[in-house]
DRENPA-3360 file (N, C-alpha, C; in nm, 2 decimals, always signed):
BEGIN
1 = XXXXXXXX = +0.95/-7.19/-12.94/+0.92/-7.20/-12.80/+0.92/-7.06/-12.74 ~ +0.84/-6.98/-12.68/+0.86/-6.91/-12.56/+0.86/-6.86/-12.51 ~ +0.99/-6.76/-12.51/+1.06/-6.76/-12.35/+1.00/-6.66/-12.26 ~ +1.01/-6.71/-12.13/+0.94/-6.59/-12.05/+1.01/-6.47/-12.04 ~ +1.00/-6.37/-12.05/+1.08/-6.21/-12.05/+1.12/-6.24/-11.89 ~ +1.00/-6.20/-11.81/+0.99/-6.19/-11.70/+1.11/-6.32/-11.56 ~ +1.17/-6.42/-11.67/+1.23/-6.51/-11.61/+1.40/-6.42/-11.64 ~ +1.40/-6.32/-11.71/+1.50/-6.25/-11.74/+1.55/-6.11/-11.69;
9 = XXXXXXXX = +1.40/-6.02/-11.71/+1.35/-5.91/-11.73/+1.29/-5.88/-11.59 ~ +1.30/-5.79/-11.50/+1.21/-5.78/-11.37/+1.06/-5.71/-11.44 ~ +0.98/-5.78/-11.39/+0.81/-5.76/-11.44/+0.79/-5.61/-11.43 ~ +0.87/-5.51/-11.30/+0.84/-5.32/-11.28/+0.83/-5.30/-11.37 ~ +0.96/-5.33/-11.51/+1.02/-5.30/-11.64/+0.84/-5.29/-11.72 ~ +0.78/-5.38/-11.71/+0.67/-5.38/-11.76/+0.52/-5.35/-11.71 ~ +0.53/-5.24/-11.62/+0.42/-5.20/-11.56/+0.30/-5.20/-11.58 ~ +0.28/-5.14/-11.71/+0.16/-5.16/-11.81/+0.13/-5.20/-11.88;
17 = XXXXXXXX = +0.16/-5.33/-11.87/+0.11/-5.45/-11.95/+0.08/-5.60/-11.89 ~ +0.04/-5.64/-11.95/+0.04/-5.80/-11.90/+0.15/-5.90/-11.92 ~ +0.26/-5.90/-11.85/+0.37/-5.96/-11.90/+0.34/-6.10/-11.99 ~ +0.23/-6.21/-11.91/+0.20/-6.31/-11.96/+0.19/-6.30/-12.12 ~ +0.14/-6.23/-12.19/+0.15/-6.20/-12.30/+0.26/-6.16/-12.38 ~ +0.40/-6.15/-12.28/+0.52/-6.12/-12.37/+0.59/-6.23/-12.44 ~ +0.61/-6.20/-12.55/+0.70/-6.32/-12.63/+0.84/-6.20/-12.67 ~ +0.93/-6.32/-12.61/+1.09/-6.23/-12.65/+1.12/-6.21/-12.83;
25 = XXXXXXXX = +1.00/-6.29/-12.81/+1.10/-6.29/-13.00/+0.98/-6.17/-13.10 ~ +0.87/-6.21/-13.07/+0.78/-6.09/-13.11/+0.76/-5.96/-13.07 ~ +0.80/-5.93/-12.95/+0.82/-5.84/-12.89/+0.95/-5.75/-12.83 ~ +0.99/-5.80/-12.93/+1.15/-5.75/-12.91/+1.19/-5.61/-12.91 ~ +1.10/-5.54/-12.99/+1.14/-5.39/-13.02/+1.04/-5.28/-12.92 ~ +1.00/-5.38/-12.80/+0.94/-5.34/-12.74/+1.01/-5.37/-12.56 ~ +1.06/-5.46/-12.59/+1.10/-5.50/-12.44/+1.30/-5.49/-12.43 ~ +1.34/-5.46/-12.55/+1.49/-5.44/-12.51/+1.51/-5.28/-12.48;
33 = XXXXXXXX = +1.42/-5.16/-12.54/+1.40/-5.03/-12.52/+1.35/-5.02/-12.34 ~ +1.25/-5.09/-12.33/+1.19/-5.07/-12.18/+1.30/-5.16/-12.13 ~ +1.37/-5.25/-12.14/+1.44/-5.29/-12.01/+1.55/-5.22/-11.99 ~ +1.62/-5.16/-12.08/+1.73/-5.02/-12.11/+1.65/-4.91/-12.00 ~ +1.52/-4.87/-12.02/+1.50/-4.80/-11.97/+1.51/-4.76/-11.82 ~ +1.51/-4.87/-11.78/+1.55/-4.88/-11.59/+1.70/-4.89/-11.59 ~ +1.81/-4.89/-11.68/+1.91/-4.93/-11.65/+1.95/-4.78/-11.62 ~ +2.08/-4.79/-11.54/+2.18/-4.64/-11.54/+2.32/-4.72/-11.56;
41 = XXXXXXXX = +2.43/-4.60/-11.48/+2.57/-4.61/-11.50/+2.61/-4.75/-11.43 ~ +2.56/-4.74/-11.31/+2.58/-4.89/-11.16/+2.51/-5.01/-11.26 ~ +2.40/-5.04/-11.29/+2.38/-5.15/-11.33/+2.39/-5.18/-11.47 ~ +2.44/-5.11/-11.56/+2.46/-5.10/-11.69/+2.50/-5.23/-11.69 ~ +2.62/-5.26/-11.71/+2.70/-5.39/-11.72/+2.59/-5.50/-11.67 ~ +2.55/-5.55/-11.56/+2.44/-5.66/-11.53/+2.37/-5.66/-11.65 ~ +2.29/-5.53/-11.67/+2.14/-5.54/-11.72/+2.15/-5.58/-11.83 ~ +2.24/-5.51/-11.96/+2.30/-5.54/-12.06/+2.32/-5.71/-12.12;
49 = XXXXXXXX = +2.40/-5.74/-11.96/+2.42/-5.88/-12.03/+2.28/-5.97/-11.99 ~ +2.22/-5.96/-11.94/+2.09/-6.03/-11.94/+2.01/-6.00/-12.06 ~ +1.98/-5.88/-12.13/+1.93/-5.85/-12.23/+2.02/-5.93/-12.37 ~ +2.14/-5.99/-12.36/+2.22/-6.06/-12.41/+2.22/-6.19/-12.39 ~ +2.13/-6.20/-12.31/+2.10/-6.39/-12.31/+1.95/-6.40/-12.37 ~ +1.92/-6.31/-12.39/+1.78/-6.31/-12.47/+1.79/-6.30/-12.64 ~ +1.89/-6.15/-12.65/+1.89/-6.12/-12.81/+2.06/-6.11/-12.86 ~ +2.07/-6.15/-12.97/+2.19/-6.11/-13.00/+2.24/-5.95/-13.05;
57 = XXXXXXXX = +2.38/-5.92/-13.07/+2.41/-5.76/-13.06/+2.35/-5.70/-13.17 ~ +2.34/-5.77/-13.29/+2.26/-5.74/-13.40/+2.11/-5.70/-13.38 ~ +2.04/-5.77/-13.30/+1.93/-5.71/-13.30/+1.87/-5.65/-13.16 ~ +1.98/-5.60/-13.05/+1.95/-5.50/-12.94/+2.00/-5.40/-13.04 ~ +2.11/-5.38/-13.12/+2.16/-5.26/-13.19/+2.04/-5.23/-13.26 ~ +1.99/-5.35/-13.37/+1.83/-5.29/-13.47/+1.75/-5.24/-13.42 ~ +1.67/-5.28/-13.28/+1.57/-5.20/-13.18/+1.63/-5.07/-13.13 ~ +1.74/-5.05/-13.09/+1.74/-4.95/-13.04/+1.76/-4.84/-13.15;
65 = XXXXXXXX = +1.84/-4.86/-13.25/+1.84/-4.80/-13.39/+1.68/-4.73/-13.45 ~ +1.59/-4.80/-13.44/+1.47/-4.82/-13.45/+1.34/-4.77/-13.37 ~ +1.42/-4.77/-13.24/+1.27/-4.73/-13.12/+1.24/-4.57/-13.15 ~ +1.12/-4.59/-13.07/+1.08/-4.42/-13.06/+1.04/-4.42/-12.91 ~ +1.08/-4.54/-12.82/+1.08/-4.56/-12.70/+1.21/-4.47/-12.60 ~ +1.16/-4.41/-12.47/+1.24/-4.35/-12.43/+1.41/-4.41/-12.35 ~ +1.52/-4.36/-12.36/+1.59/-4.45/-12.38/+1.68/-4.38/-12.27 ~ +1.74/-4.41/-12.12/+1.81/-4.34/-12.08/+1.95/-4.25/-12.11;
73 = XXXXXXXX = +1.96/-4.16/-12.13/+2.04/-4.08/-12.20/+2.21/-4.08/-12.14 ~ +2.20/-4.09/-12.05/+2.30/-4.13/-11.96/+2.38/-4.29/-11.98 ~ +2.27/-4.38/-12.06/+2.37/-4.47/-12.07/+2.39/-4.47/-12.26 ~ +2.37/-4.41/-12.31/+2.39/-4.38/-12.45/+2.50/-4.40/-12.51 ~ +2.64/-4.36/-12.44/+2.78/-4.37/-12.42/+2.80/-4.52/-12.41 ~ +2.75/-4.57/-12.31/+2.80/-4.69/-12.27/+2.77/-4.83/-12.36 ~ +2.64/-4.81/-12.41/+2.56/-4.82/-12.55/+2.68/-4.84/-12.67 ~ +2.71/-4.71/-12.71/+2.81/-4.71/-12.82/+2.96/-4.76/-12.79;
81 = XXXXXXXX = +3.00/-4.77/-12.68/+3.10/-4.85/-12.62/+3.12/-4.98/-12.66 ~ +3.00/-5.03/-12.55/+2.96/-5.21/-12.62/+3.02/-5.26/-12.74 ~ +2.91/-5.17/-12.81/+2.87/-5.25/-12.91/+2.94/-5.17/-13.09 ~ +2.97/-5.03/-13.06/+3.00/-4.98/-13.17/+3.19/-4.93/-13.15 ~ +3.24/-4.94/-13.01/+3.36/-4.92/-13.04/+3.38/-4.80/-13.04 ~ +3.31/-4.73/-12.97/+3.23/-4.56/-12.98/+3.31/-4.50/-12.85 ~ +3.39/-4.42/-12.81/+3.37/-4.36/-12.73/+3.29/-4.22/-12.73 ~ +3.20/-4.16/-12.64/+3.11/-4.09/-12.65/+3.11/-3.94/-12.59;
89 = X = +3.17/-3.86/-12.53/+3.18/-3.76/-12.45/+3.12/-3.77/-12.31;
% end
């Protein structure tokens, strides 16, 4: 089945595309890098867990592991916190 991104995901996140056409599960290495990408320090926590009702840690870790999509650098830290137990400088 599915799911709509955009019932998750604010559509800004996807500017240049036709959201209608997003599938969360095919398009995954594409839509957890761009929804990262609007996040900062203030909404980190929210955005995160919404991207967590979509994918599991295993595979926001394999995308971002993975992207060559731009990635806010500022939440990088908060990133390895999560999910690796990382603290970051």
């Amino acid at each position: 089945m599915k799911k709509s991104v955009t019932s998750y995901i604010p559509s800004y996140c996807f500017w240049d595309i036709n959201t209608n056409t997003l599938d969360a599960t095919e398009d995954k290495s594409f839509i957890i890098p761009r929804a990262l990408y609007f996040t900062d320090k203030k909404s980190f926590k929210k955005d995160i867990e919404i991207l967590e009702k979509l994918y599991s840690k295993n595979e926001i870790i394999s995308e971002l592991n993975s992207t060559n999509e731009i990635i806010n650098s500022s939440i990088l830290p908060l990133i390895a916190k999560r999910y690796l137990d990382i603290e970051l400088g």
